[in-house]
N, C-alpha and C positions, 0 to 999 in steps of 0.2 A: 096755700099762700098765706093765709092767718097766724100760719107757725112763725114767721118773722119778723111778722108787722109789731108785734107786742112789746112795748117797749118797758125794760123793768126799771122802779127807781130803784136806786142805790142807796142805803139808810149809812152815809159817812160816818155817824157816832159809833155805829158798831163796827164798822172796819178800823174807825179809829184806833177803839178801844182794843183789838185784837190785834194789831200792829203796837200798839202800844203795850199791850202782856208780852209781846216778844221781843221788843230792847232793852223790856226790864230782863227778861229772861237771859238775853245776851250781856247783859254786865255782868248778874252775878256772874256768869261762864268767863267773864273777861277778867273780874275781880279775884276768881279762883286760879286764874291760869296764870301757872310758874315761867312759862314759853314767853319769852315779852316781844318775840314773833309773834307768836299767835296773838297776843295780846294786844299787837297793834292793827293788825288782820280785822279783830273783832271790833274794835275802838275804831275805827276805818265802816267797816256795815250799821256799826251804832248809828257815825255820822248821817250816814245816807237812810238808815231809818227816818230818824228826827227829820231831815229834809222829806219823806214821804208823809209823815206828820202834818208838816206844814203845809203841802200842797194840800192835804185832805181840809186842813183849816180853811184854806181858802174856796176851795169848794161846797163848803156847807158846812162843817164838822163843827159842833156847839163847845168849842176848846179854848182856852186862855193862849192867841199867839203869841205875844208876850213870853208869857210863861214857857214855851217848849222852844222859846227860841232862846232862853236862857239856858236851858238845861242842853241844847243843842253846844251851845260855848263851850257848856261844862266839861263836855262829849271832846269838843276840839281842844281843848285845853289840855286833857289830859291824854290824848292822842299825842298831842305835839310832845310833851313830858315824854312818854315811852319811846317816841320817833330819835328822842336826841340819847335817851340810854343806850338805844338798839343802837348809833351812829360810832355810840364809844366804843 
């Protein structure tokens, strides 16, 4: 019965920060890719990264919201840029 009662905390900085190595890791993949399908694919899971970011901000996570809500624009920004190339 003790097996479940046990309630773990959650250390947010470190999911932060490991969620955060991986949309850095997603642009350069996005910044290298020739495909501007794929490129908007990935500019697209960017976005919704940075939004998982943010929710971790608000749950505890010691981050500058500010700050990733800027670089989240950045993200839409240049999504939107790629969306109108792929349209042409």
């Amino acid at each position: 019965m003790g097996f479940f009662s046990k309630k773990q905390k959650i250390d947010y900085n470190a999911v932060f920060k490991e969620q955060y190595k991986s949309i850095n890791q997603l642009q350069m993949q996005a910044n290298n890719e020739l495909d501007y399908t794929i490129k908007e694919s990935l500019y697209a899971l960017i976005i919704e990264k940075y939004n998982e970011l943010i929710e971790l901000i608000d749950k505890g996570a010691a981050f500058d919201k500010d700050h990733f809500m800027s670089l989240k624009e950045s993200a839409i920004k240049e999504y939107q840029t790629i969306q109108n190339i792929n349209k042409e």
